[in-house]
Steps between C-alpha positions, in 0.01 A plus 500: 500500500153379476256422248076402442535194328162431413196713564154352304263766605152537431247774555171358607189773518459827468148650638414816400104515652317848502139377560340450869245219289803328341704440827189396701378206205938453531410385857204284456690284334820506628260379833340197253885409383660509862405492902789819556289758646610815292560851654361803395669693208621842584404784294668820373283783381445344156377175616741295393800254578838314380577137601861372340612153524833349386698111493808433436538147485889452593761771574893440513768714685867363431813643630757463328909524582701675220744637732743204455788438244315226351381510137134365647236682772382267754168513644531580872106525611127427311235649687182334330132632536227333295104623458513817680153674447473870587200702489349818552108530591232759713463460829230519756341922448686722806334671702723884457360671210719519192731206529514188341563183639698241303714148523808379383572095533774317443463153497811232381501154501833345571848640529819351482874584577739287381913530558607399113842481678424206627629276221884678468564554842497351886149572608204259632192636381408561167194680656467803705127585538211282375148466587435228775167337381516442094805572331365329213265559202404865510127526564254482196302827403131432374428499133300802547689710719501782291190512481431557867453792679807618720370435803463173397846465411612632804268222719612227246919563520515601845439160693806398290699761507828465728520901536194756506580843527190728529525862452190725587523902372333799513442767222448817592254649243663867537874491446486118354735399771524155537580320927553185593310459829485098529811228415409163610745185395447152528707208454480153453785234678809492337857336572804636492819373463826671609871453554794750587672420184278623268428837725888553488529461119171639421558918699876479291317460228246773587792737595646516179177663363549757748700770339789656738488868552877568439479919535325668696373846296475799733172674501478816315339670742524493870213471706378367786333173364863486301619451864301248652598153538369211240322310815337833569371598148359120474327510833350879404394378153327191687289759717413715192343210318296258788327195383099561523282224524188462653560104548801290414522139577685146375328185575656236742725325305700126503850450410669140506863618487784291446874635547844383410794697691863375446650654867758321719282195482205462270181639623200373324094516556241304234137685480493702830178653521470838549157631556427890542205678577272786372649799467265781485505905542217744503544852414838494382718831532883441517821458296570230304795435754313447763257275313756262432637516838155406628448166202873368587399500923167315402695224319769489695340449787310232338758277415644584864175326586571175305873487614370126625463391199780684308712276776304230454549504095865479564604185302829492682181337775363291240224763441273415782222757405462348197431137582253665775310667235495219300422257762195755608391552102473145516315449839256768409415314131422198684208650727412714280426327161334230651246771689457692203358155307313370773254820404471381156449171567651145612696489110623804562567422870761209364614666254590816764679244697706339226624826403572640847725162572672586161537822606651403825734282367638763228570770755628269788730302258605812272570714807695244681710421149534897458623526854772232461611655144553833655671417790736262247581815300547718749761290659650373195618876393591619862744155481642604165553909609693312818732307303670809354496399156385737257520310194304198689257761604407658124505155382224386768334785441451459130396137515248658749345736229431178288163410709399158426170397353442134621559269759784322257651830415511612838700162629723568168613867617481406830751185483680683245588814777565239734764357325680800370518616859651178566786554269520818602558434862805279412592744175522763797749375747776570172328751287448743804898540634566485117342792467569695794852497405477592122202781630752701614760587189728765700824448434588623851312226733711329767525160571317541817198661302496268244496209773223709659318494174504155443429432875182662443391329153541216652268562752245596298528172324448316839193724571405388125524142573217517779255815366525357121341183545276583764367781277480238189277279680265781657506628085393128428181533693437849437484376086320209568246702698444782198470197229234345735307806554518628131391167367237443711346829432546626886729760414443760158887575356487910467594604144560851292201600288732587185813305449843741507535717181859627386497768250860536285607894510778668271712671719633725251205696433406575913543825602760622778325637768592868604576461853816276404660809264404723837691263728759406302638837266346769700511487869881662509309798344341804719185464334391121394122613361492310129269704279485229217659164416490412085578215360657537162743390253807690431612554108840367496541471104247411205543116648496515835300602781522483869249502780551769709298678802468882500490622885385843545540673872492843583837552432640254287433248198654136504548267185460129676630218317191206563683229353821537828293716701737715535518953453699567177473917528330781683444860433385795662171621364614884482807362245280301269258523283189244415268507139300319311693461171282479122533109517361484792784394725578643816818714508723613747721804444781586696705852567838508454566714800306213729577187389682342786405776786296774622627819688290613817576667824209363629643159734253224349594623173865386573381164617364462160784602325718246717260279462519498119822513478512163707247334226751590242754350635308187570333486159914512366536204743201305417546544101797293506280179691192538256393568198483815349163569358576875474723553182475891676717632756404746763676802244252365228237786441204300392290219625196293370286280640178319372206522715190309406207707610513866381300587828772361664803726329292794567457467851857453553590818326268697663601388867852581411425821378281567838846317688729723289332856571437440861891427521524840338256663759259586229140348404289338677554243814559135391 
């Protein structure tokens, strides 16, 4: 499930102008108060115009997991947005009679993604997207920016703004009919941070809010579309409805991307950058297929084009690309600051130098440190996935997590992995055959196996003894390197924007879904289509009350238990009646000819009374296990239930009465 956590919104201006001398003093000074040359207002045939402007200062999006067991949801995802300024103003006058031109911006300031798994589970970046530059404060808004006009707004956010989205239309004075004939996106750097682990957990997650088709219900009348294949139907719909756009383009756009992938080694790259060009399209007539066909061959072709430097950002190499960027960053400081001050002035000349040789330093030193540190790490967890020792492994992995935040507390992880690897390498050479032989608890082993067994966890210890402290000393430099660069300020530690929220939920009072009753009671059935599922309580005595679940099908009704989740009885709808009694309860009737079975020729009609009969039996079964919370027997005549909305009883009575009379073959089609 998801959820807007927090949406302050304001509405900024509202124009409503209707005068050709008001607008034209509105200009004037708009041209005193700013050097944005203005475009001329359209027109409609009453001489006036709309502009619409709108901030929201911060905007949350949480998903949340409630699937589990637990008694708490756990935030999975937080996608964070914060000023995003939209507005709606006249455009420049067109030149076809009786249409309107008009814009549509979207401007927003930063945007975040952070994996609020990060802190319960095995992953390595609490971060997944983030804006390069300034992930800090959030850009101040003037004092007076509501009293500006929009396209002042617009030129005031947008040099900020990490994503502008600009929309131009066109009003068609006739009909009304509003077209989109321009799209133009633009997009400041941003850096990205992936690893396979996360992908894996995160589409299981997304395909349990993907509801499974369990029947398939056959048309009700044949035709040809009926007929057609899915692909086909999609591909014709796509034709019916192209995309129409006179221009549609998305700014060049920089990507420092960073991937974790646990494979049969551990394949690692630190700020690869990816850099893709403009991608533009004039008169735009073609499916939406075939549009995104054409935007993933751009990009993929342009990080085909920087396969160099994905190679080169391999830390397994020590990250090579890296300490050449650096190394040139540094380079270019040094000629250039000094240049730019000798301009200014021989102060400003020194002072140009100074900084260009601190400059040079920085990068040189923080790329070379960086360098070392990644190929440390990189070796230090290949070592540990080689000794074949899983619970060295997750323990090396967690300490990893921890990411030091000084020089001393870097040399205190580091010497502390160090040393547990230590022990572990001689814990290993016993612990290992130990448990190869009590890993294997069948009874009917031989000898020989079990001396294979221990053959082999022995082994593994002596492979231990050699990747263990190897790995422990390449961890020891790979610590010491993070504390350096994190206390020196060469290196910014990525962190969530919102720390992890549980919320407690009562289990008792969720819902069950209705695909589970469909799966679990009703697929031995012919026909499996549920009508209505109502959750009730079932009078058992002045006292005592039970919850039930009311299942209503085209053929039958069901009385679940909720408490053991089990079917307690089921009737035909033909031998049964259904009411709603003067106290308001819910009331089932049944026939004494039909309480236990229906007579049909027809052959689904026998299922059903087989089927039945089958439920009784297990419900005779079942009573003896649990507890009873029917004092009625299937021969009683009478049952109550208490529903708590009286839309709710209603329904129910009419859909059986609809269920009950098409059994019949009279009424009206359910």
């Amino acid at each position: 499930m998801s959820e807007i956590e927090y949406i302050p919104m304001k509405l900024f201006l509202i124009q409503y102008q209707s005068t050709r001398s008001r607008k034209q003093q509105s200009k004037k000074e708009l041209s005193r108060q700013t050097s944005v040359a203005l475009p001329k207002i359209s027109e409609d045939s009453s001489g006036s115009f709309i502009e619409l402007s709108c901030l929201c200062r911060c905007l949350s999006f949480v998903l949340l997991d409630d699937s589990s067991l637990e008694s708490t949801t756990r935030e999975i995802a937080r996608l964070t947005v914060d000023n995003i300024f939209g507005a709606y103003y006249p455009s420049v006058s067109s030149n076809t009679p009786y249409t309107q031109q008009s814009k549509v911006t979207l401007c927003i300031e930063d945007i975040q993604v952070d994996n609020q798994m990060y802190g319960y589970s095995c992953y390595d970046f609490p971060v997944v997207l983030i804006r390069r530059e300034s992930a800090g404060q959030s850009h101040s808004l003037l004092e007076d920016f509501d009293r500006l006009h929009v396209i002042e707004k617009i030129t005031y956010v947008k040099p900020n703004s990490i994503a502008v989205i600009d929309v131009s239309l066109c009003t068609v004075m006739n009909d009304r009919s509003v077209k989109v004939e321009k799209l133009d996106l633009a997009l400041k750097p941003l850096s990205a941070f992936v690893e396979d682990r996360l992908v894996y957990d995160f589409l299981k997650i997304v395909d349990t809010f993907i509801p499974i088709q369990l029947t398939v219900r056959p048309p009700k009348s044949v035709n040809l579309w009926c007929m057609l294949p899915c692909s086909v139907k999609e591909t014709a719909i796509l034709f019916k409805y192209p995309i129409r756009l006179k221009h549609f383009s998305i700014q060049s756009l920089d990507v420092n991307l960073s991937v974790h992938a646990y494979l049969k080694l551990f394949i690692s790259s630190d700020n690869t950058p990816l850099s893709f060009s403009n991608f533009e399209l004039e008169n735009v007539l073609m499916s939406s297929q075939r549009l995104f066909n054409q935007l993933s061959m751009h990009y993929i072709t342009g990080a085909i084009f920087r396969t160099g430097w994905v190679v080169g950002s391999l830390e397994m190499f020590g990250n090579p690309a890296g300490l050449v960027k650096s190394i040139g960053t540094g380079v270019t400081d040094l000629v250039y600051k000094p240049y730019a001050g000798l301009k200014k002035g021989p102060g400003a000349f020194i002072g140009g130098l100074h900084s260009g040789v601190k400059s040079l330093f920085k990068n040189v030193s923080a790329g070379t440190i960086k360098s070392i540190t990644n190929l440390a790490s990189s070796l230090s967890r290949n070592l540990d996935r080689l000794s074949m020792d899983q619970d060295h492994t997750e323990r090396q992995e967690e300490a990893r997590r921890r990411r030091p935040e000084g020089v001393a507390d870097g040399l205190q992880k580091g010497l502390t992995g160090f040393g547990i690897s230590l022990l572990g390498a001689v814990a290993g050479l016993a612990d290992q055959p130990i448990q190869a032989i009590t890993g294997n608890e069948s009874d009917t082993a031989t000898p020989g196996e079990r001396a294979t067994e221990f053959v082999t966890g022995f082994g593994k210890g002596i492979v231990g003894v050699v990747t263990k402290p190897i790995g422990g000393a390449a961890e020891f430099v790979s610590q010491t390197g993070q504390g350096f660069l994190h206390g020196a300020g060469l290196s910014k530690m990525l962190s969530q924007r919102y720390p992890l929220i549980n919320k407690n939920i009562d289990r008792s009072q969720s819902r069950s879904g209705v695909l589970k009753y469909i799966s679990k009671m009703l697929q031995s059935l012919p026909n499996t289509e549920l009508l209505v599922a109502l959750e009730a309580k079932q009078i058992v005595s002045s006292e005592l009350q039970a919850d039930v679940c009311l299942l209503l099908t085209s053929e039958l009704v069901f009385i679940v238990d909720c408490e053991y989740d089990v079917q307690q009885q089921a009737f035909a709808v033909v031998d049964i009646d259904c009411e709603v009694s003067d106290d308001s309860m819910l009331r089932i009737l049944v026939n004494e000819d039909g309480q236990n079975n229906v007579e049909s020729a027809d052959s689904s009609k026998d299922r059903i009374v087989a089927f039945i009969g089958e439920l009784d039996q297990f419900r005779r079964e079942k009573s003896a296990e649990s507890m009873d919370v029917s004092s009625s027997s299937i021969g009683d005549i009478r049952y109550d239930f208490n529903v708590d909305q009286a839309v709710y009883r209603q329904q129910f009575v009419d859909l059986f009465y609809l269920a009950k009379h098409r059994a019949q073959g009279k009424g009206f089609l359910l």
